[in-house]
MIDRENMI-535876 format. One record per residue (C-alpha): residue number from 1; residue in one letter; x, y, z. Coordinates in steps of 0.05 Angstrom, whole numbers, plus 5000, padded with zeros to 4 digits. Example, Ala and Ser with C-alpha at 12.3 -4.5 7.8 and 13.67 -1.06 7.14 Angstrom:
<sites>
(1,A,(5246,4910,5156));
(2,S,(5273,4979,5143));
</sites>
This chain:
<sites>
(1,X,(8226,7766,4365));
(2,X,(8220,7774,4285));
(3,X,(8154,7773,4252));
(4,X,(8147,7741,4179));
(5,X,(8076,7763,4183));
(6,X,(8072,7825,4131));
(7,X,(7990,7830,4126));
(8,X,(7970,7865,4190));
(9,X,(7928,7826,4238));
(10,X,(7856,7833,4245));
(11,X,(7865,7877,4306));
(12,X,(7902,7922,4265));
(13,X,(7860,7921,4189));
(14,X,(7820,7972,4221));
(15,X,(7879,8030,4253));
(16,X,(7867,8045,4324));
(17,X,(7837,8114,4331));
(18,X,(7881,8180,4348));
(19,X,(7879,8193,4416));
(20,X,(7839,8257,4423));
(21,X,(7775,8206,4387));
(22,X,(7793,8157,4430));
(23,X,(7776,8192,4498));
(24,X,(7721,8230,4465));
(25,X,(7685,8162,4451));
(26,X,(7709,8128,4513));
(27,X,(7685,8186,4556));
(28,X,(7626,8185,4527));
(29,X,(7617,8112,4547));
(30,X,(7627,8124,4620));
(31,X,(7580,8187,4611));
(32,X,(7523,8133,4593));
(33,X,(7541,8074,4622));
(34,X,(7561,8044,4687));
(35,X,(7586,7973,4708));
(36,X,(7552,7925,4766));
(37,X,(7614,7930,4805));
(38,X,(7610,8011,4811));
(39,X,(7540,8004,4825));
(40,X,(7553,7954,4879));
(41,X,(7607,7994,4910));
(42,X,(7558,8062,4915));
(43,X,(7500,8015,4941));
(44,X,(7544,7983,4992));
(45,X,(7566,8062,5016));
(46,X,(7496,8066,5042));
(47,X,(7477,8129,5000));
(48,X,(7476,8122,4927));
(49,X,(7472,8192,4895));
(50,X,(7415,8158,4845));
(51,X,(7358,8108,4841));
(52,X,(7376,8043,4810));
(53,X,(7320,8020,4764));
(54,X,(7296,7948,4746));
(55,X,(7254,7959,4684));
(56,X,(7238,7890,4673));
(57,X,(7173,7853,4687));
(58,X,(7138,7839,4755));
(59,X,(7154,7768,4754));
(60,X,(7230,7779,4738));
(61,X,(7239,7831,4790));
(62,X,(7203,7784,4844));
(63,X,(7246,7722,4825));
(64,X,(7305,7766,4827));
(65,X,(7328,7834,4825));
(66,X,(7387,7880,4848));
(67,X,(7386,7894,4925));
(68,X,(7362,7973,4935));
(69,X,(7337,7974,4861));
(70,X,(7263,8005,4851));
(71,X,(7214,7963,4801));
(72,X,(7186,8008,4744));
(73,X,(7180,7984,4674));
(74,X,(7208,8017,4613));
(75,X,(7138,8019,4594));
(76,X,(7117,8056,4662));
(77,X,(7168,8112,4657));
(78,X,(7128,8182,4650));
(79,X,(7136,8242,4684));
(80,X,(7078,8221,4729));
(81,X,(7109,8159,4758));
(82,X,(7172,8193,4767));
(83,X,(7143,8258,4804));
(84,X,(7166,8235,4865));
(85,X,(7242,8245,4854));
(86,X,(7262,8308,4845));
(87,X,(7287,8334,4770));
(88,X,(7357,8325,4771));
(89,X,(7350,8255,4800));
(90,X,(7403,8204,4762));
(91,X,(7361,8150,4746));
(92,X,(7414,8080,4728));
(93,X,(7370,8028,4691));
(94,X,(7384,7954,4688));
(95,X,(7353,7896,4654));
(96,X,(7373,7822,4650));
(97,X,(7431,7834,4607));
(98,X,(7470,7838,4539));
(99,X,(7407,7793,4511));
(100,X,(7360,7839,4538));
(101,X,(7350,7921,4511));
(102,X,(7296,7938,4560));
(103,X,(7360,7983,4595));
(104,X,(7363,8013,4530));
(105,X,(7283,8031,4525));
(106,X,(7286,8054,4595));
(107,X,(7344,8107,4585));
(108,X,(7319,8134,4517));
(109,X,(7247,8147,4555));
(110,X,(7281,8175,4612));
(111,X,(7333,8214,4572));
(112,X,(7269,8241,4530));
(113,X,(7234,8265,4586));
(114,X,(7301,8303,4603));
(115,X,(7321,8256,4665));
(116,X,(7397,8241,4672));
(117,X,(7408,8173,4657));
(118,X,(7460,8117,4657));
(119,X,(7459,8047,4640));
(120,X,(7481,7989,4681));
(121,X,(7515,7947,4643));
(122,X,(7516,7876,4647));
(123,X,(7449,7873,4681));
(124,X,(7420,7819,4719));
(125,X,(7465,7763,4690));
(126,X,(7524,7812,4692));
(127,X,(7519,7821,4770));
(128,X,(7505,7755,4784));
(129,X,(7573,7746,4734));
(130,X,(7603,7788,4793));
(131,X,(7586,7744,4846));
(132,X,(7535,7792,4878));
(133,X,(7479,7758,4906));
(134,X,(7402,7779,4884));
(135,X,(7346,7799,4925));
(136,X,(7283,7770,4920));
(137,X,(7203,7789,4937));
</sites>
């Protein structure tokens, strides 16, 4: 197949980074974030190995929330309301989704007060994107 096309493309403009970048930034990624399907799959195992946190309001998290998630909002996250899990606790914050930086609130206050800390992802609308169905109060 010949190509009369001598401009590169838009996906090219910019050149893809070398490979030792590319695995630094997209390890990073998976160092700070996680999806709603690996969530699902470690909440479905039975034992998680961290507490899944809905940061959002009351109201959202009673109309709908992830099943096995723990209500605390980003606003609510000090070291007193998270005495009860032990220091090295991963704590994996969710809000409704890419609209929505209430995740992002949540981690940096967590990751300030020296918790580990991932994001979900996707969020609310993102697991419901999965097809996973949404507990409710």
């Amino acid at each position: 197949m010949s190509s009369t096309r001598t401009a590169p493309s838009p996906v090219t403009q910019t050149p893809p980074a070398p490979s030792p970048s590319a695995a630094d930034h997209f390890g990073a990624l998976l160092a700070h974030e996680t999806d709603c399907w690996d969530v699902h799959e470690a909440m479905a195992a039975g034992n998680p190995d961290f507490v899944l946190l809905d940061v959002r309001g009351e109201g959202a998290f009673r109309a709908g929330h992830v099943p096995g998630s723990v209500h605390l909002h980003h606003s609510e996250l000090t070291e007193e309301n998270l005495s009860r899990y032990p220091a090295g606790t991963l704590f994996v914050a969710y809000c409704a989704g890419p609209h929505c930086n209430a995740a992002d609130k949540a981690a940096l206050r967590l990751a300030r007060l020296g918790r580990p800390v991932k994001k979900m992802i996707g969020g609310v609308e993102g697991w419901k994107d999965e097809g996973f169905e949404l507990a409710t109060c």
